[in-house]
SEVEXFI-546464 format. One record per residue (C-alpha): residue in three letters; y, z, x. Coordinates in steps of 0.05 Angstrom, whole numbers, plus 5000, padded with zeros to 4 digits. Layout:
// SEVEXFI-546464
ALAYZX/...
***
This chain:
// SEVEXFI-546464
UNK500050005000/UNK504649845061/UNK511649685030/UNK511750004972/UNK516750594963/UNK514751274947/UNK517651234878/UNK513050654862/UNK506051064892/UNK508351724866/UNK505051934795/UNK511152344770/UNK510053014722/UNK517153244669/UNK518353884676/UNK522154364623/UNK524554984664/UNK524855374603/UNK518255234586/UNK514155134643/UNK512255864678/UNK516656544674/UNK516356914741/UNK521857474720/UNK519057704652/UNK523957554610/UNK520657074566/UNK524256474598/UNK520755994639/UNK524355954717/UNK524855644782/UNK521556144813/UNK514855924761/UNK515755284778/UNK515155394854/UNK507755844843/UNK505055294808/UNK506554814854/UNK499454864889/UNK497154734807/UNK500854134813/UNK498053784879/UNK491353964865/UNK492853584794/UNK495353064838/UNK503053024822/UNK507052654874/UNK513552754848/UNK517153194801/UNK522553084739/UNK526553724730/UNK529553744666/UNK536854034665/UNK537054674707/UNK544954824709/UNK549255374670/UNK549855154600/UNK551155484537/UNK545955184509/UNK548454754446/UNK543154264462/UNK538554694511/UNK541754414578/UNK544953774569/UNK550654044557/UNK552954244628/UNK558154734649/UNK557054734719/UNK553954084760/UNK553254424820/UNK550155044802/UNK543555344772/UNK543355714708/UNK543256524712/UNK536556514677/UNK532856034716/UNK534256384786/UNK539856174833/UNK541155654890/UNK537156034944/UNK530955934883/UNK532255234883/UNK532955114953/UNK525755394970/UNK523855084911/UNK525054414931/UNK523054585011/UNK516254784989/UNK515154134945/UNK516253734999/UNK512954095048/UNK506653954998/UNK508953144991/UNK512253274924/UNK519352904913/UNK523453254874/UNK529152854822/UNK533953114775/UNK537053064705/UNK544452754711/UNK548152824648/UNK553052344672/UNK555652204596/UNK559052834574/UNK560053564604/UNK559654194559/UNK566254434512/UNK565155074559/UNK566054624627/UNK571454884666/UNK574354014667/UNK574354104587/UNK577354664588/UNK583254524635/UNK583653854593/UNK584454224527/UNK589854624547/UNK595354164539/UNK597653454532/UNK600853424605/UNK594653764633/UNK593253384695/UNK585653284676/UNK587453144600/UNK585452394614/UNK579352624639/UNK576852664564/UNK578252094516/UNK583552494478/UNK588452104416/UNK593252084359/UNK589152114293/UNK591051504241/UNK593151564170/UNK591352284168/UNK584452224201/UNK581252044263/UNK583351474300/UNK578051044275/UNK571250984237/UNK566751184291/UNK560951604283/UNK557552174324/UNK549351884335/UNK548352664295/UNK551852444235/UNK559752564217/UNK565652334256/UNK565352264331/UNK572552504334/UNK573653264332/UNK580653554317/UNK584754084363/UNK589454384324/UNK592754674394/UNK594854044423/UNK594753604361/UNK589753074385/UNK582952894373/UNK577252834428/UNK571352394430/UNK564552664432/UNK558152174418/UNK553252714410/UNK555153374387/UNK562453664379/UNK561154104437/UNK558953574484/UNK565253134494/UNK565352514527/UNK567752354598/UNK573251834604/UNK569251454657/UNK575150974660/UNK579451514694/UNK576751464773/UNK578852194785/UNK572552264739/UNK568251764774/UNK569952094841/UNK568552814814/UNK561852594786/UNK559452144853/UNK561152884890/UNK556553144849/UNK550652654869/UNK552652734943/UNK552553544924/UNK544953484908/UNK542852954951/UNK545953365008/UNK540653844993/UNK534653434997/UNK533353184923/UNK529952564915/UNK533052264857/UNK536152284790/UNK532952164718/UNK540451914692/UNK540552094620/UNK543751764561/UNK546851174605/UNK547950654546/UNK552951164523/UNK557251314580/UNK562550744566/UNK566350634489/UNK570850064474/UNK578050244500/UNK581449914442/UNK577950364393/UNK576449974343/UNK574450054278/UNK566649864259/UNK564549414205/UNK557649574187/UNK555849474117/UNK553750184095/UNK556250874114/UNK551451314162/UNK549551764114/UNK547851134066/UNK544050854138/UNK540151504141/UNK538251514061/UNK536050684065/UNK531550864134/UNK528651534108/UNK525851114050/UNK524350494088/UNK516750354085/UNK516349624110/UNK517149414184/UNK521448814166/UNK525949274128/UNK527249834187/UNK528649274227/UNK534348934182/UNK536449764186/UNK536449754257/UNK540649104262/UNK544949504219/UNK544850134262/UNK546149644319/UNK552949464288/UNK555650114271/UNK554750394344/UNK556449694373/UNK562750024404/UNK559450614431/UNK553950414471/UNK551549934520/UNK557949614537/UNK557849144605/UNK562149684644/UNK555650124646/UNK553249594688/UNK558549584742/UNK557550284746/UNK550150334756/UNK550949834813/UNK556450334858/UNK551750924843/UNK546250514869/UNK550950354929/UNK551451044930/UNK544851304934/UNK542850774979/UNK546451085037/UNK542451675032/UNK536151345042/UNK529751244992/UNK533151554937/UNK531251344863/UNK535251264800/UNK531051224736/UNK534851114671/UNK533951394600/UNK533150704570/UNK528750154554/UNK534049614561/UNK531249174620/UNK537848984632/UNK539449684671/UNK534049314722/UNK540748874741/UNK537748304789/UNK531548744798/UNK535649114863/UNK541849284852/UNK542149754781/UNK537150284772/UNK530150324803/UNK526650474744/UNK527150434666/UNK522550744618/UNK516850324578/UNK519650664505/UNK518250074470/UNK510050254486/UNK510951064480/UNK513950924412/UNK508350484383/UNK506050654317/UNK498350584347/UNK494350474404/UNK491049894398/UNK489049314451/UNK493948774411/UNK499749304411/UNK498049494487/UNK496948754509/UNK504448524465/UNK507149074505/UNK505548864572/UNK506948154563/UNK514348294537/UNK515648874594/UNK512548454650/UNK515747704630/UNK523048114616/UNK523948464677/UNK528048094735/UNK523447884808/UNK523748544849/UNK523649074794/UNK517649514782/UNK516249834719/UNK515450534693/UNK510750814640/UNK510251414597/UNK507751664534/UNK511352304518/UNK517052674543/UNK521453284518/UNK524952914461/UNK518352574435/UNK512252864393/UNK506453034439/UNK500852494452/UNK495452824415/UNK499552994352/UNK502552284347/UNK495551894353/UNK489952424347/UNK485652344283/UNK482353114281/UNK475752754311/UNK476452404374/UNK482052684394/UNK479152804462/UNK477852124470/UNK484551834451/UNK487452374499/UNK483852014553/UNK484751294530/UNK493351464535/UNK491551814612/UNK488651154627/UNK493350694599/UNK498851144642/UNK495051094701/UNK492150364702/UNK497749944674/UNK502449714722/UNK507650144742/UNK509350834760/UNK507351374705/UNK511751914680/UNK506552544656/UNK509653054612/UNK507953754625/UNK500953994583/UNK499153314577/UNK493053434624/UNK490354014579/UNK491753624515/UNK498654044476/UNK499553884417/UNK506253994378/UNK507654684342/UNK511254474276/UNK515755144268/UNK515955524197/UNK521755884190/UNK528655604198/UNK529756224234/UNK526356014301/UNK528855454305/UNK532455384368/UNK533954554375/UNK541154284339/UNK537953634318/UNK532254034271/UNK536854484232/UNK541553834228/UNK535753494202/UNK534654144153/UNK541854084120/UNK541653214123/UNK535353394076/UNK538453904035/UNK544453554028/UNK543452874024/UNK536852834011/UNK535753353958/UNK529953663995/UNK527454403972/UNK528554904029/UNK521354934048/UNK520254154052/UNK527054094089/UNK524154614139/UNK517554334156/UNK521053564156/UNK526053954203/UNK521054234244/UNK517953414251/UNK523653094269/UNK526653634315/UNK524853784388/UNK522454444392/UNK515154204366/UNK513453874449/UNK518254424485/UNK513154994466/UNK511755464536/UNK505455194587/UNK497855414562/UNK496655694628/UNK490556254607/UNK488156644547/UNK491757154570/UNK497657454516/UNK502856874510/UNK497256414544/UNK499756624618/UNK507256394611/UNK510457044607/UNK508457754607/UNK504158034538/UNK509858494522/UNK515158054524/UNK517357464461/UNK517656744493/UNK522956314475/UNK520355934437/UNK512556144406/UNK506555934442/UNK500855414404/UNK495855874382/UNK491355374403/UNK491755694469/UNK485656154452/UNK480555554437/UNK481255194508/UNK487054854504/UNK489655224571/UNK489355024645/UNK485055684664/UNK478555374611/UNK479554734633/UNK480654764716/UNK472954884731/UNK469654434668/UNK467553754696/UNK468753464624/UNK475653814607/UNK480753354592/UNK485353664657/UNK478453464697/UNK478852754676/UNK486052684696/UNK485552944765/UNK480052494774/UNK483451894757/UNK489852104798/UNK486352144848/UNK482551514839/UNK488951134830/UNK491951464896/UNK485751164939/UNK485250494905/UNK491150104932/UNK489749494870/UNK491750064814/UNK497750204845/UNK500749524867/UNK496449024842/UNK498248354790/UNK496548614718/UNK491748024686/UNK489448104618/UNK483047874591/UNK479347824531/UNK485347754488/UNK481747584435/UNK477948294428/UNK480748734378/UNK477149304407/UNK477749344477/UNK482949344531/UNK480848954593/UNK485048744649/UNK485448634722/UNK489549004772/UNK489148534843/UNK492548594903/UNK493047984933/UNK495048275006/UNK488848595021/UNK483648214968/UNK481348854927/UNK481948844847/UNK479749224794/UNK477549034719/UNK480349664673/UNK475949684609/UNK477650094550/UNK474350044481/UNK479750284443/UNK476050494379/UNK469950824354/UNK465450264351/UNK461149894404/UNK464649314431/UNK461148624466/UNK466848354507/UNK466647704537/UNK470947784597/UNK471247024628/UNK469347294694/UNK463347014732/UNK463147614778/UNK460248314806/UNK463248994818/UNK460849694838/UNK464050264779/UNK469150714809/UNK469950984746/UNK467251164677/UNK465851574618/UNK460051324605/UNK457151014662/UNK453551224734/UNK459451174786/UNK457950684842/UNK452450234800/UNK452549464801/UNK455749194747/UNK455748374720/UNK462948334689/UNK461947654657/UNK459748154594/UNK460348844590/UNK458149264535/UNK462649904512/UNK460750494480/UNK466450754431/UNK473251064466/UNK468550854541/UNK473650744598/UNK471150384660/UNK474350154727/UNK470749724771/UNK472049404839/UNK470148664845/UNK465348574897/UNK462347874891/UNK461847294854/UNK468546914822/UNK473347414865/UNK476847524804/UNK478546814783/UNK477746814707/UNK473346204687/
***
């Protein structure tokens, strides 16, 4: 794999600081957690690591909403815990990148703060602060969590601009005081050895300068009412179009691109630095070297099902889209997303489908993005009183159904709890131990633990069983790390007529070696004909004896079977 970057070896693991391990006993996960696990972590195989927000924050939306950029929040340690933090993961081989909410800071940031004080405050156009029109805001603009993106200050008479929520106003990127505080900031943490930066929300970080008004044909609230009824695919996506238009203004606008090529500048003076970017838009990619390294697969983590025709459209669109040079990026779940398991299990092969999404992450093309409890199978926790909840976007969900929806409290709650985050943010399974290991027995977690803790689902049942679902990702990491044709190789699908299974070639053409990745995909038996006239020896399998001779011209699956195989003979390869 000579060439390659590390970014584009490394198999990369999210992790929630809250959430992940609580060291000090206070029912809060820490960096201190994070750094005894870390051994957990290479033995799993983990290469590199996504921190999710670890800076002082009040917490409106759990982090990305940042008071301080250069400093760690009270409750997760301090910069000394971060420092040996990120010292130890790389003296194991494990990169280290962080969330860079480059968009907005928090109402509480000390720049907001100074900026609110006055019209002739000297950072006041560090904000997108104006005159309201006609006794409103200055135009029609919505906030993506429903009412008016402008939010009035009666002390200086304006309004300010805030996509998300009102206490997450927007930068004025256009300002280059701002763009030169924010660069410090990524010299700040690349000064101390990070490896990277998971940039979030970057179609937002530019609006229209002229401000003006949108011309959609329904209201938001009308928008949310016609998609919250929408049953038909053809119909959400005439409501997308729709959704598209209102926010036209807001997101996505060209200057994003300009800036993603200086911060790439940037970062390229400090080495083999990566930049991966909350978005699916294959545009961020610029000419495949000069925007962001890597952009996330969304289109596949969102898909309604996994099937072979939804996996194969998938690939063919990513692959053909991106610009020569670019290298893609997979994932199925992160901390805004359902869990894996909850989104595609059926209640009966749900260890099996649990697999089948490890191996798509780790055979497809590109480098893989795990989310923390993935390897042990967690499952969302749908929270029951209204009370607990701790994420803005569920309880906004719980009035949007109240309100506009007409919901009774207790269906609003539990549709709440669904469309919320707090379901995949739910503390590590570590043990059966009280609070399955993540904080002391005596002390309330943050947020409540899955019961389901207590019937396996927890690394300590699962790190000795050869058949656990942790076991079978290890092995497969580790396969993947030794096999230079799952890492680098061409992606060639085959069989694309088979509506059970997934079969495709990884080959590298540089040293010969490629694989054939078989997955039957449902609970049948599938006969695939695969078009090869060849031979290979199983690396891999479910279902079969590792290292046996196998003719891939047909191959034979048992339901949910997963098999890699190396070519060794025959057509090389070459489909006939």
């Amino acid at each position: 794999m000579q060439g390659l970057k590390w970014w584009q070896k490394a198999v990369f693991y999210q992790i929630y600081p809250r959430s992940f391990a609580d060291a000090s006993g206070d029912g809060i996960g820490d960096l201190e957690g994070i750094r005894r696990h870390l051994d957990y972590l290479q033995d799993l195989g983990i290469e590199a690591i996504w921190l999710c927000p670890h800076y002082p924050s009040p917490l409106v939306d759990w982090g990305y909403d940042v008071a301080d950029y250069t400093d760690v929040a009270p409750e997760y340690g301090t910069m000394a815990d971060f420092q040996r933090l990120l010292d130890e993961a790389h003296r194991r081989n494990i990169r280290v990148i962080l969330d860079l909410v480059l968009n907005h800071t928090s109402d509480q940031h000390p720049w907001f703060q100074e900026s609110r004080s006055g019209r002739d405050s000297p950072k006041r156009d560090w904000y997108i602060w104006r005159d309201g029109k006609n006794g409103g805001p200055p135009n029609n603009w919505y906030s993506v969590f429903g009412g008016s993106a402008w939010e009035y200050d009666p002390r200086t008479g304006q309004y300010y601009y805030h996509f998300f929520f009102k206490e997450q106003p927007d930068l004025n990127w256009r300002n280059p005081e701002v763009k030169r505080a924010m660069f410090d900031v990524v010299r700040f943490w690349l000064e101390r050895g990070v490896d990277g930066f998971r940039l979030d929300a970057v179609g937002t970080i530019f609006e229209d300068p002229a401000l003006p008004d949108q011309t959609a044909p329904m209201s938001y609230p009308e928008w949310l009412k016609a998609w919250n009824a929408a049953s038909e695919e053809a119909e959400r996506e005439r409501l997308w179009r729709i959704r598209q238009e209102m926010f036209r203004y807001q997101e996505d606008l060209p200057e994003v691109h300009d800036l993603m090529r200086e911060l790439r500048a940037l970062v390229d003076t400090y080495g083999d630095i990566v930049l991966v970017g909350e978005t699916e838009d294959l545009a961020y990619y610029g000419n495949g070297q000069d925007e962001l390294h890597l952009v996330f697969n969304f289109p596949l983590m969102k898909a309604p099902r996994l099937t072979p025709a939804i996996v194969r459209a998938n690939q063919r669109e990513r692959l053909r889209g991106m610009p020569p040079g670019a290298w893609p990026c997979n994932t199925m779940g992160n901390h805004d997303f359902s869990r894996v398991l909850s989104r595609y299990g059926d209640g009966r092969h749900d260890l099996e489908i649990a697999r089948i999404a490890a191996a798509l992450m780790l055979t497809l093309w590109g480098t893989p993005f795990l989310y923390y409890g993935e390897e042990i199978g967690m499952r969302d926790l749908l929270l029951t009183d209204l009370a607990q909840f701790k994420d803005p976007l569920g309880r906004w969900w719980y009035q949007v159904e109240r309100e506009l929806f007409g919901t009774s409290h207790e269906e609003a709650v539990i549709r709440g709890a669904r469309f919320g985050r707090d379901k995949c943010r739910t503390p590590m399974q570590w043990s059966r131990a009280p609070n399955a290991g993540f904080c002391p027995p005596e002390v309330q977690p943050w947020l409540p633990v899955h019961p389901n803790y207590l019937e396996g689902v927890n690394v300590a049942d699962q790190l000795e069983d050869p058949d656990s679902l942790f076991s079978f990702y290890r092995r497969l990491i580790h396969l993947r790390q030794r096999t230079p044709a799952l890492v680098a190789g061409d992606y060639q699908p085959l069989a694309e007529d088979s509506e059970e299974a997934l079969i495709f070639l990884r080959r590298l053409p540089q040293n010969g070696q490629a694989c054939l990745v078989a997955m039957n995909m449902g609970e049948r038996p599938a006969r695939v004909l695969t078009g090869l006239a060849a031979w290979g020896r199983c690396l891999f399998s479910t279902h079969r004896t590792e290292r046996s001779e196998e003719n891939l011209q047909e191959l034979r699956l048992a339901p949910f079977e997963i098999t890699i195989v190396e070519l060794t003979g025959g057509a090389e390869g070459e489909a006939s």
